[in-house]
ZAROTOR-125160 format. One record per atom (N, C-alpha, C, O): x, y negated, z; atom name. Coordinates in steps of 0.001 Angstrom, whole numbers, m for minus. Atoms other than C-alpha are relative to their C-alpha. Layout:
! ZAROTOR-125160
         X         Y         Z   atome
         X         Y         Z      CA
...
END
This chain:
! ZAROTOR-125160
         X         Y         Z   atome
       839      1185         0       N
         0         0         0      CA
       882     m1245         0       C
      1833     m1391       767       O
      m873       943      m183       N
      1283     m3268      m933      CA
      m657      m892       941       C
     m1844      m852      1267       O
       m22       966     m1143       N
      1891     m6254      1711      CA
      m266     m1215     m1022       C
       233     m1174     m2146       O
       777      1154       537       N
        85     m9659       548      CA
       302     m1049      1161       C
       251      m842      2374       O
      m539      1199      m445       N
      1175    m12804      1644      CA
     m1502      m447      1165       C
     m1303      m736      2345       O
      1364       498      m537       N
     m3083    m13721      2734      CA
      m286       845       871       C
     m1232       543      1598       O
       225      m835     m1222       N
     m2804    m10512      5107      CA
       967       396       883       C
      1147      1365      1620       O
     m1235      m450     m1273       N
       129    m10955      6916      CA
      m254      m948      1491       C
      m504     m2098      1130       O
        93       677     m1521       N
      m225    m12537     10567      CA
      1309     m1303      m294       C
       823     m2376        66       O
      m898       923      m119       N
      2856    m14884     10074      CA
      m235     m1003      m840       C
       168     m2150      m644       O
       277      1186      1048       N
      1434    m16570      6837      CA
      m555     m1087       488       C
     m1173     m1126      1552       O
       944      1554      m501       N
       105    m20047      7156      CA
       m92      m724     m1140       C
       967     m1013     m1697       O
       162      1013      1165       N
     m1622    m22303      4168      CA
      1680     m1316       418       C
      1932     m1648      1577       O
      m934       612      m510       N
      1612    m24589      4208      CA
     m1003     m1803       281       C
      m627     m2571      1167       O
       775      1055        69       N
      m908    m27656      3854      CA
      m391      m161      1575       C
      m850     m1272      1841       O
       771      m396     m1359       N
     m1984    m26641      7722      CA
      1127      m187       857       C
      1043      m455      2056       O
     m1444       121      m978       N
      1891    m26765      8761      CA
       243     m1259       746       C
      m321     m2180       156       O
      m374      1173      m639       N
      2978    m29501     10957      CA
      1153      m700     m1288       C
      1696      m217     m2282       O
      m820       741       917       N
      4948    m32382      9441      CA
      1627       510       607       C
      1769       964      1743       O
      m376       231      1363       N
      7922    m32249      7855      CA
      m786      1121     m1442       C
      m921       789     m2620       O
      m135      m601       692       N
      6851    m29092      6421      CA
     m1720       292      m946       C
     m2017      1301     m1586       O
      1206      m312      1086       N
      3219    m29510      4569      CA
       167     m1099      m937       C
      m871     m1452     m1497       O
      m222       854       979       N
      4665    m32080      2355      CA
       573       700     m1068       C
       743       295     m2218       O
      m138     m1204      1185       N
      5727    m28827       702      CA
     m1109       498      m892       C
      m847       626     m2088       O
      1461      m147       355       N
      2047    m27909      m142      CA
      m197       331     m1788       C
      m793      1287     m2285       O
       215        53      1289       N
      2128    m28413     m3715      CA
       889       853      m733       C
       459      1852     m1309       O
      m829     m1052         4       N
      5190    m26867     m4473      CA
      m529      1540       436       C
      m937      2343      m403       O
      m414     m1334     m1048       N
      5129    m23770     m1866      CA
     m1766       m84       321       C
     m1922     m1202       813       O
       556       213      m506       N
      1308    m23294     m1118      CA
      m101      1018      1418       C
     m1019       816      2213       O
      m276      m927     m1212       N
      2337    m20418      1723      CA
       978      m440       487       C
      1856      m944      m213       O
      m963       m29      m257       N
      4392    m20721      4185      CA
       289      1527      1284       C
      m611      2365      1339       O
      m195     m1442      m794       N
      6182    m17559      7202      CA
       635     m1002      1145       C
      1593     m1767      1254       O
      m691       466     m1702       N
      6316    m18528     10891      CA
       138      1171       733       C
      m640      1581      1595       O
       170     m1575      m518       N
      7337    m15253     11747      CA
       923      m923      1147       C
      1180     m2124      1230       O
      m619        25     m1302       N
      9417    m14384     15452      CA
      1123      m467      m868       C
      1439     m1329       m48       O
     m1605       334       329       N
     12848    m15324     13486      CA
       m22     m1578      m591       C
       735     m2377       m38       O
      m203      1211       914       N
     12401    m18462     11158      CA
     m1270      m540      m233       C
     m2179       281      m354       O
       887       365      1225       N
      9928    m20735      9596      CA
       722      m316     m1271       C
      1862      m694     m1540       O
      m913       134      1598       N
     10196    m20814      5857      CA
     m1750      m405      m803       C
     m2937      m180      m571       O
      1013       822       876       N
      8222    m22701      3231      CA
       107      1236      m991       C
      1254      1683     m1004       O
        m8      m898       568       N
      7288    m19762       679      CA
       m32      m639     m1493       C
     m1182     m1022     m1705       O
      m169       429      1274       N
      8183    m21057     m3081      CA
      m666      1098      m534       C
     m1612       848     m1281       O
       391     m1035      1040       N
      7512    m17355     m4360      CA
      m842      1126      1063       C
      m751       597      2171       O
       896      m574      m808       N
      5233    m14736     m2384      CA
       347      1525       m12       C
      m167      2453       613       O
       m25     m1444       432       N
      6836    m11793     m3905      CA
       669       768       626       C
       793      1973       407       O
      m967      m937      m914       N
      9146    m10955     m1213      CA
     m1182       431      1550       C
      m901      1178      2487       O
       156      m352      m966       N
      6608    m10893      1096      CA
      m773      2103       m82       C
     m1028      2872       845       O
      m123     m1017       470       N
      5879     m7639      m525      CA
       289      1381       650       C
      m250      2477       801       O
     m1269     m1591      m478       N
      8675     m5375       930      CA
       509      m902      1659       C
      1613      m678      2155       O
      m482       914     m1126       N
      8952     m7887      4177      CA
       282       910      1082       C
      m455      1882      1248       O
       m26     m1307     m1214       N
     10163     m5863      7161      CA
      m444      m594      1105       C
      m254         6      2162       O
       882      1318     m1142       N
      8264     m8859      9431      CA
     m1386       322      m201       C
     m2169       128       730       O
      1049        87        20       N
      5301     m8016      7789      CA
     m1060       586      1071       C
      m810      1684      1568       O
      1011      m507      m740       N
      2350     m7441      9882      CA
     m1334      m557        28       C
     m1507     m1766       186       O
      1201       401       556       N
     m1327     m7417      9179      CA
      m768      m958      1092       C
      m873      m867      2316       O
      1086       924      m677       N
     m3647    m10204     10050      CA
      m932       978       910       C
     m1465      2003       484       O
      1378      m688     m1109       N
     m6043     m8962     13202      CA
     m1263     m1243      m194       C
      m990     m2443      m185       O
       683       699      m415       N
     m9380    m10369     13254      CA
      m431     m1070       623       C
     m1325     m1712        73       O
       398       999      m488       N
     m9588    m12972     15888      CA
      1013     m1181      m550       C
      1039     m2253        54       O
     m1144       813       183       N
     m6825    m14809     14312      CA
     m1087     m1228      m993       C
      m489     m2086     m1642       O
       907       885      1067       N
    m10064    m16902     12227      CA
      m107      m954      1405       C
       784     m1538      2023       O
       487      1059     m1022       N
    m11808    m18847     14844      CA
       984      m255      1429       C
      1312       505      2340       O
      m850      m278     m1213       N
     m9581    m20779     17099      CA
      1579        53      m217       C
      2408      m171       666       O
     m1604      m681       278       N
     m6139    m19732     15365      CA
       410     m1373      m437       C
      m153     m2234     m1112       O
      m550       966      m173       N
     m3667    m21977     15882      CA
      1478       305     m1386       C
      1727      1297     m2072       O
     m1457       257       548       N
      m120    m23165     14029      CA
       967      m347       805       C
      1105     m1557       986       O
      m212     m1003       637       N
      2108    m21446     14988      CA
      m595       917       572       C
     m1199       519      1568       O
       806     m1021      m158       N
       581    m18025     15439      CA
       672       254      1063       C
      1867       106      1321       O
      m525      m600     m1063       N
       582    m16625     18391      CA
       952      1194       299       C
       774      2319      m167       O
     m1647      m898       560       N
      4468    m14969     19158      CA
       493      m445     m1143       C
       994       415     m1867       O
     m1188       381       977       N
      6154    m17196     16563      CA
       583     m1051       881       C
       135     m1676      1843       O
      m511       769      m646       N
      8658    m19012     17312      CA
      m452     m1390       383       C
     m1618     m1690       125       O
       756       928      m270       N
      8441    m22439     18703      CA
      1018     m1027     m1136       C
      2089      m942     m1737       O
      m919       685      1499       N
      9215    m25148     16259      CA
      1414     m1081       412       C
      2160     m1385      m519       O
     m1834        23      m725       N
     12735    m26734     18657      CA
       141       894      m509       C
       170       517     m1681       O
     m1093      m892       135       N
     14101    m23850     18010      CA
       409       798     m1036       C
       958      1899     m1032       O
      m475      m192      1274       N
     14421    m24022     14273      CA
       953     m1189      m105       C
       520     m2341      m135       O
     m1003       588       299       N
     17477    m25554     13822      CA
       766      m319     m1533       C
      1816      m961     m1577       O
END
């Protein structure tokens, strides 16, 4: 089964990201706030074979915040 960028738990519309990084939006419209990095997603195709990946749960609609709950915090992207 392939991994999809719209069912992974770490994805985020980048438009939804805090500033600096939804001024990417147009460019990049995904972005990955996984436990290691945020990253603005230019191409979607790696999230594919991602070894971060992990599927969206349910309550993550109503309520769900940026960043997802267990990603890092955004200090501590350097």
């Amino acid at each position: 089964m392939a991994h999809h960028v719209q069912d992974c738990c770490w994805s985020v519309p980048t438009l939804l990201m805090p500033r600096p990084y939804w001024l990417s939006a147009w460019d990049a419209p995904w972005s990955c706030w996984n436990e290691r990095a945020i990253a603005v997603l230019t191409s979607t195709e790696g999230c594919e074979i991602c070894p971060l990946w992990r599927a969206r749960v349910a309550s993550q609609g109503i309520g769900w915040t940026v960043p997802p709950e267990g990603a890092v915090a955004p200090d501590a992207v350097r």
